[in-house]
Jmol script that loads the backbone (N, CA, C; Angstrom):
load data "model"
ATOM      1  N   UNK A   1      47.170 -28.283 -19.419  1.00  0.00           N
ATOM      2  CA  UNK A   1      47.222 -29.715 -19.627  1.00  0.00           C
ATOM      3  C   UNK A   1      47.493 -29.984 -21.103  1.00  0.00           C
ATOM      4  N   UNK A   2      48.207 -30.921 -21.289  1.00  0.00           N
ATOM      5  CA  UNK A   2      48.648 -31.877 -22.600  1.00  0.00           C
ATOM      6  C   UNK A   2      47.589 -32.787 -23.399  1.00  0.00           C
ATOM      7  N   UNK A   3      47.342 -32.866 -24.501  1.00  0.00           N
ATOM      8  CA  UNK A   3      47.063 -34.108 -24.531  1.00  0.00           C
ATOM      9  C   UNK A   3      47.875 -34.841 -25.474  1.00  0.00           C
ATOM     10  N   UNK A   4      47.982 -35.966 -25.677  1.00  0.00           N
ATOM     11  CA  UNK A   4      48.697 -36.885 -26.421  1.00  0.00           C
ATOM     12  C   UNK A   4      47.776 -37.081 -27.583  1.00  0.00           C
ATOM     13  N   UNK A   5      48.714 -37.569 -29.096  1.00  0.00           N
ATOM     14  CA  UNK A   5      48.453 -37.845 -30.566  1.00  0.00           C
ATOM     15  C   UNK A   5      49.385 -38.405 -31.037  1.00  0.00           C
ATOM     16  N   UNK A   6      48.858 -39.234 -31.697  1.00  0.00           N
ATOM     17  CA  UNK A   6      49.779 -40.623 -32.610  1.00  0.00           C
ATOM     18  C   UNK A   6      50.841 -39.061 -33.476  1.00  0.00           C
ATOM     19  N   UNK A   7      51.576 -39.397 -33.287  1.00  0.00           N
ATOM     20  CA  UNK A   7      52.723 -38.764 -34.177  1.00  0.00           C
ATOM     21  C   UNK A   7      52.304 -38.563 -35.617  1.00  0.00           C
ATOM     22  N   UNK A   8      52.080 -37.491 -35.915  1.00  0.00           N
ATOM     23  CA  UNK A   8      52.025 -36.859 -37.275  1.00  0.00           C
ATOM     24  C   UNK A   8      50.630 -37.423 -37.857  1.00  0.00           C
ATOM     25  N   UNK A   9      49.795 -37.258 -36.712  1.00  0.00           N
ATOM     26  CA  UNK A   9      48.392 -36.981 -36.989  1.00  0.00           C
ATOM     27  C   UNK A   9      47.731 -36.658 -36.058  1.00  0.00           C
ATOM     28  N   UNK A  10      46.327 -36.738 -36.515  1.00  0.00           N
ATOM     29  CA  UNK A  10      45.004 -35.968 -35.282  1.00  0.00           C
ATOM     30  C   UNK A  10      44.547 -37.032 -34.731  1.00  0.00           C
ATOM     31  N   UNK A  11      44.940 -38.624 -34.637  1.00  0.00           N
ATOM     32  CA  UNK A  11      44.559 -39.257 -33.911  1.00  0.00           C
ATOM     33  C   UNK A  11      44.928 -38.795 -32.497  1.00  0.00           C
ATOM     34  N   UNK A  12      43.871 -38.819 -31.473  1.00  0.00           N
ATOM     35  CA  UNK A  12      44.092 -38.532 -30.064  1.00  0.00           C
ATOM     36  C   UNK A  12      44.457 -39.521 -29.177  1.00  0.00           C
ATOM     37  N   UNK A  13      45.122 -39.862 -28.017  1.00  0.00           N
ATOM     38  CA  UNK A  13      45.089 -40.820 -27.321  1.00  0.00           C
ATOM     39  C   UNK A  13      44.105 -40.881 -26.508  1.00  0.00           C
ATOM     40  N   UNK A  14      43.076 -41.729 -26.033  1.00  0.00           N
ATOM     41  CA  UNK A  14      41.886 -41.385 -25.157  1.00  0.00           C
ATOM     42  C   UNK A  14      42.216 -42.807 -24.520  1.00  0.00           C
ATOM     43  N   UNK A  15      43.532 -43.720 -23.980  1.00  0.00           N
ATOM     44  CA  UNK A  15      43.449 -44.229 -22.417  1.00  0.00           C
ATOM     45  C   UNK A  15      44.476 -45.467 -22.586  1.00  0.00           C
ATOM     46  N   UNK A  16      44.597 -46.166 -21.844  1.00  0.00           N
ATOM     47  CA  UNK A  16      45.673 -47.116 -21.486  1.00  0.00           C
ATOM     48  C   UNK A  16      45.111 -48.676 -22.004  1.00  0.00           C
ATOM     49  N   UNK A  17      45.656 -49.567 -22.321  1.00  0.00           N
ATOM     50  CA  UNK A  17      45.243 -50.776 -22.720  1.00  0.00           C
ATOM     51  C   UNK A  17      45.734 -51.683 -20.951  1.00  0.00           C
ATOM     52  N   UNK A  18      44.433 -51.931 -20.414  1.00  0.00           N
ATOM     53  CA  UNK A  18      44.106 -52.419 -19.068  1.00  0.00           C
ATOM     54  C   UNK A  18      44.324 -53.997 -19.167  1.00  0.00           C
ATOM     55  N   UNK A  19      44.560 -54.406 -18.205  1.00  0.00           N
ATOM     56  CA  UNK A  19      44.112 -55.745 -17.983  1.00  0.00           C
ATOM     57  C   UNK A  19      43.293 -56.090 -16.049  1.00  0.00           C
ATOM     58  N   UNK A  20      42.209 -56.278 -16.538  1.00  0.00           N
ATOM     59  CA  UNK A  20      41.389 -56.258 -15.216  1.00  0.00           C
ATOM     60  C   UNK A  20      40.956 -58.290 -15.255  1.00  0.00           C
ATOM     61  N   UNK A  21      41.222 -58.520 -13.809  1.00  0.00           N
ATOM     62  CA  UNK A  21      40.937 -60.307 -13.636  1.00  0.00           C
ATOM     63  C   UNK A  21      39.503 -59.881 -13.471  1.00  0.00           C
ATOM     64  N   UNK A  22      39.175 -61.365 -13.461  1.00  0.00           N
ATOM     65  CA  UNK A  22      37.235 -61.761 -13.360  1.00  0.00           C
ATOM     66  C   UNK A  22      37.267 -63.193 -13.060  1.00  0.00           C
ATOM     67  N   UNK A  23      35.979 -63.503 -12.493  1.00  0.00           N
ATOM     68  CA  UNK A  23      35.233 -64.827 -12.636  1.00  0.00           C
ATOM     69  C   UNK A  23      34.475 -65.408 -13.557  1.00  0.00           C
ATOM     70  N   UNK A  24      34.829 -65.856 -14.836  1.00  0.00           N
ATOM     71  CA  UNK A  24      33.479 -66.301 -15.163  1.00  0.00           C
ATOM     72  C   UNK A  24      32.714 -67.780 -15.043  1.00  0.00           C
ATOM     73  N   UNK A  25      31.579 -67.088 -14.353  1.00  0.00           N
ATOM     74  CA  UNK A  25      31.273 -68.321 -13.338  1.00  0.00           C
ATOM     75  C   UNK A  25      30.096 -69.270 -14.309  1.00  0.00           C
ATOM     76  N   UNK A  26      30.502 -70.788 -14.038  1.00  0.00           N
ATOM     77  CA  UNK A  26      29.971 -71.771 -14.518  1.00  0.00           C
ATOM     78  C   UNK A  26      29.247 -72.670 -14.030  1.00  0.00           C
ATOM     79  N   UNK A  27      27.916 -73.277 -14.692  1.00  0.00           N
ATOM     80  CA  UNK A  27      26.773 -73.412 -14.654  1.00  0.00           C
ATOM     81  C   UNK A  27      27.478 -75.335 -14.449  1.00  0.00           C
ATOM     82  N   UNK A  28      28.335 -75.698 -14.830  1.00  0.00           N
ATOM     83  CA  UNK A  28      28.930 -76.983 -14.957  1.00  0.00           C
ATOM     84  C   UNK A  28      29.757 -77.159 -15.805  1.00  0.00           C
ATOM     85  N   UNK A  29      30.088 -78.660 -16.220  1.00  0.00           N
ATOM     86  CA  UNK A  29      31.181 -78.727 -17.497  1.00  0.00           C
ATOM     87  C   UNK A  29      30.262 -79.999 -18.259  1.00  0.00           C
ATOM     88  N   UNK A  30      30.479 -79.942 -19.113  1.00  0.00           N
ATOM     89  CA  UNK A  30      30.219 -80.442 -20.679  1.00  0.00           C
ATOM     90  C   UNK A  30      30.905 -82.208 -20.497  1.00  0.00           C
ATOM     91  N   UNK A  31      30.778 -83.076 -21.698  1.00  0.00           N
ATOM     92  CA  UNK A  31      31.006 -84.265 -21.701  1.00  0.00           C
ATOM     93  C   UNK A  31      32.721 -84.613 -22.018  1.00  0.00           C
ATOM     94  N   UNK A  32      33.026 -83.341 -22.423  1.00  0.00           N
ATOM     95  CA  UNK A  32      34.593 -83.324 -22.755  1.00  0.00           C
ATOM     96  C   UNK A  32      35.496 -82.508 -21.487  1.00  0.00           C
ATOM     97  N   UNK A  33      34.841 -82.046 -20.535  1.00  0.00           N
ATOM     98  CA  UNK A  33      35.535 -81.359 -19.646  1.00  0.00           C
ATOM     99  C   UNK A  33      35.475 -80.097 -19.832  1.00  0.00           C
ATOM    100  N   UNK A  34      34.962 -79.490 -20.678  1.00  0.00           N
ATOM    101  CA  UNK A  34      35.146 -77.632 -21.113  1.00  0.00           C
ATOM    102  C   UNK A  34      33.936 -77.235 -20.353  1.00  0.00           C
ATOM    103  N   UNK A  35      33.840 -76.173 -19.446  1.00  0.00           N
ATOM    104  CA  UNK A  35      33.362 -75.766 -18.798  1.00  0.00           C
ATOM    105  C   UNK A  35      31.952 -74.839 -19.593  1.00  0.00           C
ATOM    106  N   UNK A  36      30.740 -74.928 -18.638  1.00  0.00           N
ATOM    107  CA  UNK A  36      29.481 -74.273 -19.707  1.00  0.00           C
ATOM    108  C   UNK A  36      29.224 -73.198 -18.639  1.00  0.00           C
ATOM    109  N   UNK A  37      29.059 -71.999 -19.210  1.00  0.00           N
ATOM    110  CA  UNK A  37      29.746 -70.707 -18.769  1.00  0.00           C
ATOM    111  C   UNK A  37      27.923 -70.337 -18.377  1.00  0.00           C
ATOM    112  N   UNK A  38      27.978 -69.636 -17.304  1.00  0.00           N
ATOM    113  CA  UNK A  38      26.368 -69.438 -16.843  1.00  0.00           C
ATOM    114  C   UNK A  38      25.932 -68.195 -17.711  1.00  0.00           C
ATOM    115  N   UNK A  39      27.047 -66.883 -17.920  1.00  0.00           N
ATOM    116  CA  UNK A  39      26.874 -65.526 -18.824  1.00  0.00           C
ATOM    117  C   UNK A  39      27.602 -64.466 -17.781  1.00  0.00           C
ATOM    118  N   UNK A  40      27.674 -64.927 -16.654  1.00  0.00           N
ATOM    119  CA  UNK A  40      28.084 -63.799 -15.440  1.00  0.00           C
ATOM    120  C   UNK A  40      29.302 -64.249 -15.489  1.00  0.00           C
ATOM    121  N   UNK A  41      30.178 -62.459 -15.662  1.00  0.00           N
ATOM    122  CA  UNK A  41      31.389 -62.807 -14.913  1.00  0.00           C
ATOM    123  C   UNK A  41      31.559 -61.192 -14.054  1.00  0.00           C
ATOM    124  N   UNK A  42      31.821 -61.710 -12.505  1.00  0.00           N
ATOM    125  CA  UNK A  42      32.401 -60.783 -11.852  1.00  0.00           C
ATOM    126  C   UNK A  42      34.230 -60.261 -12.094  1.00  0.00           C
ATOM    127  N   UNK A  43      33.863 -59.111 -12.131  1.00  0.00           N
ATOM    128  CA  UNK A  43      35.320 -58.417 -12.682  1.00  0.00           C
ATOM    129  C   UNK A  43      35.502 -57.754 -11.110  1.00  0.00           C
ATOM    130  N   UNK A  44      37.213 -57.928 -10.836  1.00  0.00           N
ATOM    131  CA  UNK A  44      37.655 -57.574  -9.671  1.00  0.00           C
ATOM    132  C   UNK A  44      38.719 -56.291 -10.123  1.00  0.00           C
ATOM    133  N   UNK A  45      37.782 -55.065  -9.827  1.00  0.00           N
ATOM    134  CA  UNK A  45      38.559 -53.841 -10.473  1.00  0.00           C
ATOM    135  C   UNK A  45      39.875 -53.481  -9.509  1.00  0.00           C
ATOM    136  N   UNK A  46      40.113 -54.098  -8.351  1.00  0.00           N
ATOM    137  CA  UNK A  46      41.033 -53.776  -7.651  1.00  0.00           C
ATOM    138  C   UNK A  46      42.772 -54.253  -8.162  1.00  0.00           C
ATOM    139  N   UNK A  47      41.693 -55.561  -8.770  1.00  0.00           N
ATOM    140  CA  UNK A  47      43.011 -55.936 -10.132  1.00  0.00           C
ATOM    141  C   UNK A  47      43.885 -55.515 -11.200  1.00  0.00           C
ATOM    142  N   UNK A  48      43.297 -54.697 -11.660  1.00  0.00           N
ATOM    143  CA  UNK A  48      43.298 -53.582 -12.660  1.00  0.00           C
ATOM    144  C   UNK A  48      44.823 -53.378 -12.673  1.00  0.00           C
ATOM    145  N   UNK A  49      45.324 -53.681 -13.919  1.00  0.00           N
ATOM    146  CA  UNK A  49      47.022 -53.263 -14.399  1.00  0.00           C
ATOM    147  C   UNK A  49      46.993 -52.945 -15.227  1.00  0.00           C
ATOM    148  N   UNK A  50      47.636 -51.506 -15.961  1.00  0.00           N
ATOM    149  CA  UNK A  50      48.104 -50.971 -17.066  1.00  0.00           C
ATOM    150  C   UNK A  50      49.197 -52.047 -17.757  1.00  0.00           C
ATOM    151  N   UNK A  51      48.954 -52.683 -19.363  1.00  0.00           N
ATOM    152  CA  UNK A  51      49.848 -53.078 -19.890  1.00  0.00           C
ATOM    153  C   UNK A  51      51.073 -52.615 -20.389  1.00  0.00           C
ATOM    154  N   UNK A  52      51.848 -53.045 -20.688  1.00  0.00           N
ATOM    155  CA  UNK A  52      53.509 -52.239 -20.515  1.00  0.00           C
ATOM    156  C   UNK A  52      54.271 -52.881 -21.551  1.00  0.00           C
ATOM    157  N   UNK A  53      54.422 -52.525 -22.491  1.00  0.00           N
ATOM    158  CA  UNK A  53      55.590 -52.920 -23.731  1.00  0.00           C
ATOM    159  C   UNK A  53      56.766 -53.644 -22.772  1.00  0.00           C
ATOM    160  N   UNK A  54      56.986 -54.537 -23.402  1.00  0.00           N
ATOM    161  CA  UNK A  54      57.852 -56.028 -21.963  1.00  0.00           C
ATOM    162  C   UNK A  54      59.312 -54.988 -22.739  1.00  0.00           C
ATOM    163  N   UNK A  55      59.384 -54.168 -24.036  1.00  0.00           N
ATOM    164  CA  UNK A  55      60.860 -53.967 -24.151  1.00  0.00           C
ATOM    165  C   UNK A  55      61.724 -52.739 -23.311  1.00  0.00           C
ATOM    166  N   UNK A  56      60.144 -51.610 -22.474  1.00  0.00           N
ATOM    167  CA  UNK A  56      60.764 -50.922 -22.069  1.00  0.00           C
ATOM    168  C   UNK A  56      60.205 -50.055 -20.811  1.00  0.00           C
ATOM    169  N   UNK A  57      58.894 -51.310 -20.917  1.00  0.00           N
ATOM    170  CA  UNK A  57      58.130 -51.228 -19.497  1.00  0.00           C
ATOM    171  C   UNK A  57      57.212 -49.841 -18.979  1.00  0.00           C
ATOM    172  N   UNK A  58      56.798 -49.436 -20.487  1.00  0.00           N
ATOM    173  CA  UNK A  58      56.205 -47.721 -20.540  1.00  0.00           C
ATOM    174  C   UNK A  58      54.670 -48.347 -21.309  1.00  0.00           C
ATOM    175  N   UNK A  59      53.726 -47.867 -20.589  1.00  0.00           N
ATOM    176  CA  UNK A  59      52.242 -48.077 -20.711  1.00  0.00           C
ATOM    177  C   UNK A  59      52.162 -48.157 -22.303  1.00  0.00           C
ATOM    178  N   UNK A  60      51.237 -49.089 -22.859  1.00  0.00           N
ATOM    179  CA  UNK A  60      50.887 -49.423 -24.250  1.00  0.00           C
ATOM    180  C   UNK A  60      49.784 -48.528 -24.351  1.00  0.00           C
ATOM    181  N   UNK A  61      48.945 -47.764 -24.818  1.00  0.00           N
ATOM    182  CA  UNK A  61      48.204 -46.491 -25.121  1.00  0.00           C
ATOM    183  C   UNK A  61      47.357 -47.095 -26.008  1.00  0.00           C
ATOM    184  N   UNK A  62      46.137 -46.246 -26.080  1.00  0.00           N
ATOM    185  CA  UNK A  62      44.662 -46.850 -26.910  1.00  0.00           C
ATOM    186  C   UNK A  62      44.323 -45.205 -27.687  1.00  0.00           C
ATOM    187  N   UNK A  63      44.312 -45.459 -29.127  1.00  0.00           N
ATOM    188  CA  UNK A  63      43.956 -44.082 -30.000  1.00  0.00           C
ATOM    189  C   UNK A  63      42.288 -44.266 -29.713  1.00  0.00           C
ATOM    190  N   UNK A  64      41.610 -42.900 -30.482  1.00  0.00           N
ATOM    191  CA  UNK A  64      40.235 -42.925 -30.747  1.00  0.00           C
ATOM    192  C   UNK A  64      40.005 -44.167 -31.660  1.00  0.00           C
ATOM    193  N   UNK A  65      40.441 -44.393 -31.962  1.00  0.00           N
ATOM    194  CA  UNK A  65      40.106 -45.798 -33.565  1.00  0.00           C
ATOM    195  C   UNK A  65      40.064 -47.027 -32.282  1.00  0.00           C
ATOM    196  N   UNK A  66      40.672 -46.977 -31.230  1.00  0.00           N
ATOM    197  CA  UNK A  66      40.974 -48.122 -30.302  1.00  0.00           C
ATOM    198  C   UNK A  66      41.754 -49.293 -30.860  1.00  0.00           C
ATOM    199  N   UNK A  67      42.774 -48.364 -31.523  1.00  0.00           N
ATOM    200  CA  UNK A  67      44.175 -48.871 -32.100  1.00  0.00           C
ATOM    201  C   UNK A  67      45.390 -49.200 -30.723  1.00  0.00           C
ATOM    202  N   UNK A  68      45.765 -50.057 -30.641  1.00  0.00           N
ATOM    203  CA  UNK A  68      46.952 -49.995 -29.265  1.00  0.00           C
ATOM    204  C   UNK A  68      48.313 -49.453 -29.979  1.00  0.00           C
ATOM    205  N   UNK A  69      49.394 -48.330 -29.195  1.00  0.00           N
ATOM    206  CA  UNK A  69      50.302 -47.639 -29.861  1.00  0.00           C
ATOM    207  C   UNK A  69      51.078 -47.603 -28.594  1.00  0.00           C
ATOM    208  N   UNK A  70      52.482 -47.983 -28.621  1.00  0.00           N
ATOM    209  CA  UNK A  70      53.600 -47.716 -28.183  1.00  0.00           C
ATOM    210  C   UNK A  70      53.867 -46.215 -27.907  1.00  0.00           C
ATOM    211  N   UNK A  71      54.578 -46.195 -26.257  1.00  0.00           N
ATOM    212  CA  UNK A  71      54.910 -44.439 -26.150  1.00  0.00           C
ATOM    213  C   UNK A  71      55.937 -43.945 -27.125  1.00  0.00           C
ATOM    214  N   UNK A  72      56.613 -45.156 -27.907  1.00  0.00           N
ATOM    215  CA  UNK A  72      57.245 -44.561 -29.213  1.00  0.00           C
ATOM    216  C   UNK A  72      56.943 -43.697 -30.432  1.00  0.00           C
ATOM    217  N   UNK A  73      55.420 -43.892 -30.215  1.00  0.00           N
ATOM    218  CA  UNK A  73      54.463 -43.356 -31.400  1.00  0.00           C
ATOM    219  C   UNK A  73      53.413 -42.122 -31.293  1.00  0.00           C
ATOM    220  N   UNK A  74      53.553 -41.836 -29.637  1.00  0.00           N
ATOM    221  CA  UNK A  74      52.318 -40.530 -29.397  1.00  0.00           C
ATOM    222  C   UNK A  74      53.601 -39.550 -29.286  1.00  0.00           C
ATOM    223  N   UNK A  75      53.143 -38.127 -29.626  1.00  0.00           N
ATOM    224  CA  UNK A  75      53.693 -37.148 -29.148  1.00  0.00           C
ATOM    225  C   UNK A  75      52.644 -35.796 -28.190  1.00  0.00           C
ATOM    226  N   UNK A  76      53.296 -35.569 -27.690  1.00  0.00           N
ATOM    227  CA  UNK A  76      52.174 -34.489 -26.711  1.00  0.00           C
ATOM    228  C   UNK A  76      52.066 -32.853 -26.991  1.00  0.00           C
ATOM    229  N   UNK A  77      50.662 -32.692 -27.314  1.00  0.00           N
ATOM    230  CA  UNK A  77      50.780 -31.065 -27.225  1.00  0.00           C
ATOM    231  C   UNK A  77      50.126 -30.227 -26.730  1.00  0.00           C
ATOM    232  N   UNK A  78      49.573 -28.944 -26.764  1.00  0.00           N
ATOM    233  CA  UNK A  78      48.994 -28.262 -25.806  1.00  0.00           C
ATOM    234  C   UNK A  78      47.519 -28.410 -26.261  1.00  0.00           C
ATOM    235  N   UNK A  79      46.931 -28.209 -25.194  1.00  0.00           N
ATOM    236  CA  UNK A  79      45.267 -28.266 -25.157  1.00  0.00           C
ATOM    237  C   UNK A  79      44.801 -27.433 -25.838  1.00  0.00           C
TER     238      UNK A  79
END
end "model"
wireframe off; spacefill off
backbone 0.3
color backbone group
């Protein structure tokens, strides 16, 4: 197995920049209309999408620092 590193360093890649939907569910709304949030939100993991650089549609990547990096920028090497 491979693992991936920001190009021309020891940063490691350790996972994908996600986007997961939720509820966050509210207790009512306020005198202006903005909603007053109870603290719970249910997250629907079935939702779950890997984000994707819109220029070439290849997963956006998360370093150890939890830096987001383009597959332009990791290179892969041996374990």
């Amino acid at each position: 197995m491979k693992q991936a590193y920001v190009k021309g360093t020891d940063l490691r890649i350790v996972g994908t920049l996600e986007q997961i939907p939720g509820c966050a569910f509210v207790n009512g709304f306020d005198s202006c209309g903005q909603p007053v949030y109870s603290g719970d939100t249910e997250v629907w993991w079935n939702g779950q999408q890997t984000e994707t650089d819109p220029g070439n549609n290849r997963p956006i990547y998360v370093d150890q620092n939890l830096e987001t990096r383009g597959a332009n920028e990791i290179e892969l090497r041996d374990a």
